[in-house]
C-alpha positions in Angstrom: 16.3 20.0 -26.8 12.6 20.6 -27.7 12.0 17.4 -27.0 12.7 17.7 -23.4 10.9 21.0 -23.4 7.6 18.6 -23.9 8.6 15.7 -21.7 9.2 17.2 -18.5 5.7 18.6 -17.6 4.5 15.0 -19.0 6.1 13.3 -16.5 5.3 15.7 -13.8 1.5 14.7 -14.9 2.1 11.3 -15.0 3.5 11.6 -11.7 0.9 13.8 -10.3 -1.5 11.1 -11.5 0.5 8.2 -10.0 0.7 9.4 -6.8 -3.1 10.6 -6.6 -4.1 6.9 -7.7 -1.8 5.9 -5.1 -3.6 7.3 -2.6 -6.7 6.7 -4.0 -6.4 3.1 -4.1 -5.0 3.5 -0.3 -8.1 5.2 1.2 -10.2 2.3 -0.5 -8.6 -0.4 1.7 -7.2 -1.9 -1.1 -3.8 -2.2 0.9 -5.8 -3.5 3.9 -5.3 -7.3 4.1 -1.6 -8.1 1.6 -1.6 -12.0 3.0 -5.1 -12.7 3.3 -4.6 -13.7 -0.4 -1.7 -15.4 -0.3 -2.9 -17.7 3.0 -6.3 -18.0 1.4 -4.5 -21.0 -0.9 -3.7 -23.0 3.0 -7.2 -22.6 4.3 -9.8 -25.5 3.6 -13.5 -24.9 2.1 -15.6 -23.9 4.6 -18.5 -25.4 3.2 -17.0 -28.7 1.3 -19.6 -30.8 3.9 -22.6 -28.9 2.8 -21.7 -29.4 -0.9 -21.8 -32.6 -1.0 -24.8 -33.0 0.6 -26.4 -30.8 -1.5 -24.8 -32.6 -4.3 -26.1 -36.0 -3.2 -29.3 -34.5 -2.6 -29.9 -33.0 -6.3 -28.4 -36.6 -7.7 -30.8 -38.4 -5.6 -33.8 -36.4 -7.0 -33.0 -36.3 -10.6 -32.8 -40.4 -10.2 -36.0 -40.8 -8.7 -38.0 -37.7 -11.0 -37.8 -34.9 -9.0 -35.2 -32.8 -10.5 -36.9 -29.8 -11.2 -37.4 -28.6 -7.7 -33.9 -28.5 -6.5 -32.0 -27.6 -9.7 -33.1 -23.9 -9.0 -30.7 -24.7 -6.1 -28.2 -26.4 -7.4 -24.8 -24.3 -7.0 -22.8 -23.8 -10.2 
């Protein structure tokens, strides 16, 4: 029966603490946008085109000497 004596203002704390992350975490907007995430995996890369080019661009360079100037800007 002691026990119990301890638990129940623990839990009261942890559910104190629960709900003021809660909240927390809802004034932050992290609640905001739920299927952006999940709809994110049907959209397309934006910038696939631009990629490439830049791609071809950098492999281009490096075959003719020049690959020191647009490695700085080569995306990773």
């Amino acid at each position: 029966m002691d026990v119990v004596f301890g638990l129940i203002p623990m839990m009261l704390f942890f559910g104190f603490l629960v709900v003021v992350v809660f909240i927390w975490m809802a004034k932050s907007g992290q609640f905001d946008d739920l299927d952006g995430a999940a709809n994110s995996i049907f959209m397309d890369d934006e910038f696939d085109e631009e990629l490439k080019k830049k791609n071809a661009e950098v492999n281009s360079a490096e075959a003719s000497g020049h690959s020191k100037e647009l490695k700085e800007d080569k995306p990773s």
